[in-house]
C-alpha positions as CSV (number, residue, x, y, z in Angstrom):
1,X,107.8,-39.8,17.4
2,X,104.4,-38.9,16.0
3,X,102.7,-40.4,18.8
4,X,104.5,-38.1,21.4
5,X,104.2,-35.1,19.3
6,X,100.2,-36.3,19.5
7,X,100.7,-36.4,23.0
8,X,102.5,-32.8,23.9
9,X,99.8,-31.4,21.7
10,X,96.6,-32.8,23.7
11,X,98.4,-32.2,27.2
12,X,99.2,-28.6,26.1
13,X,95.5,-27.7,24.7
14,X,94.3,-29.4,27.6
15,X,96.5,-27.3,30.1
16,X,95.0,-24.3,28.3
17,X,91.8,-25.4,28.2
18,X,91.6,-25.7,31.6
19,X,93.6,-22.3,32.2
20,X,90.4,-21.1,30.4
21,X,87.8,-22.9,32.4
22,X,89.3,-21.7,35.9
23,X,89.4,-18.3,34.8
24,X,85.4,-18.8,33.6
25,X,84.7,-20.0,36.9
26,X,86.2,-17.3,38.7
27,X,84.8,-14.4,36.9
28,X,81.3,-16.3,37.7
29,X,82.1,-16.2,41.4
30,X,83.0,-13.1,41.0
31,X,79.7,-12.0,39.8
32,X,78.1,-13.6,41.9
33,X,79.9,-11.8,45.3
34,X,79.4,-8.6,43.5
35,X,75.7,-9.1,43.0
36,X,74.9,-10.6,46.6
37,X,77.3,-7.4,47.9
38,X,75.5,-5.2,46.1
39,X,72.1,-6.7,46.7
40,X,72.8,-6.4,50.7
41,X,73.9,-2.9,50.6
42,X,70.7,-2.5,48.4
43,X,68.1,-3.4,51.0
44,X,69.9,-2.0,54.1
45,X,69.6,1.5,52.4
46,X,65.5,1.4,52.7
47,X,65.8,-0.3,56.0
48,X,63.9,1.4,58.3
49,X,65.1,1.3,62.4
């Protein structure tokens, strides 16, 4: 019985810990879209025609 308590328990932090990673990962992207966005929208207000 102690074995599949052992069990539920790593399976459950291991669900949340990769609950926690994808949300990492997606607030990086995030970031990341935001700053290229803004970057682009940066340079095309000095551009010259």
């Amino acid at each position: 019985m102690l074995i599949y308590m052992l069990a539920t328990a790593m399976t459950i932090v291991m669900l949340i810990a990769t609950a926690f990673g994808l949300h990492q990962e997606a607030a990086r992207v995030r970031v990341k879209a935001n700053t290229k966005r803004l970057d682009f929208a940066h340079r095309n207000v000095y551009r010259r025609h």
